[in-house]
N, C-alpha and C positions, 0 to 999 in steps of 0.2 A: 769334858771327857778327859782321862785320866791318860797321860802319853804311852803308848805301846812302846815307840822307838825309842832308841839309846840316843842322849843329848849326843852322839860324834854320830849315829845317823840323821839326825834332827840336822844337825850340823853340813853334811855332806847335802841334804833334799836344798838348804838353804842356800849351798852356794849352784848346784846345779839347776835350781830354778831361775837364779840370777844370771848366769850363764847363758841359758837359751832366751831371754827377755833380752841380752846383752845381743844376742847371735844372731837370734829371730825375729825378735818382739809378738814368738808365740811359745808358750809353755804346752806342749805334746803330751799330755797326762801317761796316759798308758807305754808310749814309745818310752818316755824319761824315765820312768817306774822300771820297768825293766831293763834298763840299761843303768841300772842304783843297785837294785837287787842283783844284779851279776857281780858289779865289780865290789859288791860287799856281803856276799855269800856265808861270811863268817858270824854276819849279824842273824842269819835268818830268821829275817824279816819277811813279814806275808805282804804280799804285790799289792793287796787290798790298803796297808796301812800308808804304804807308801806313796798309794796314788790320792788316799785320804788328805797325806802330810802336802802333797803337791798342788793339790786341789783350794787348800786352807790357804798356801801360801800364794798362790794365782790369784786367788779371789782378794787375798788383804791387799797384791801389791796393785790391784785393777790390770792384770795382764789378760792379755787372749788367750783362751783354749781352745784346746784342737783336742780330738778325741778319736782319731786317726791312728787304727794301730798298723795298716799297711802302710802308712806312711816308712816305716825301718823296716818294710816286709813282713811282719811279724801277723800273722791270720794264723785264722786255727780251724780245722775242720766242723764241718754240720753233718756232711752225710745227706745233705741236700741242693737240690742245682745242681753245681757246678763243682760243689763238695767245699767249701769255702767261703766263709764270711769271716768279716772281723769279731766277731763275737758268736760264744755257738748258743744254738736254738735252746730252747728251753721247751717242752710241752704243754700245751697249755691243761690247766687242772680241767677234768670231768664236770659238765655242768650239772647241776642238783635241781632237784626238783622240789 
């Protein structure tokens, strides 16, 4: 696959992956991602390639993942329950006959 990010974002996922392995010995895909994409808004970079790049680099260095985005607070609405999940619902497609 062909790099989306700028080698100085490539750069910044690598030292911040190492940082939380160094802090936690767990890399927080989604929490980490979003906290890249804020403080480098100038790259705008999609949340998607970032959590890609983190994910690559979790898995090469055998670190733990977590996939906890209330872990930093960070939920997003459903509009079901309780109106709150960490990820929002999707519908399910129409079954065919």
């Amino acid at each position: 696959m062909k790099p989306v990010l700028s080698a100085e974002l490539r750069s910044i996922v690598r030292h911040a992956a190492h940082s939380a392995i160094t802090r936690s010995g767990i890399i927080n895909i989604p929490v980490l991602a979003e906290e890249i994409r804020r403080r480098n808004t100038r790259e705008n970079a999609a949340l998607e390639d970032i959590e890609y790049e983190l994910l690559r680099l979790a898995q090469r260095l055998n670190a733990a993942i977590e996939f906890d985005r209330r872990a930093a607070g960070v939920v997003m609405p459903t509009g079901i329950g309780d109106g709150m999940s960490t990820l929002p619902m999707v519908p399910a497609a129409p079954a065919r006959d």
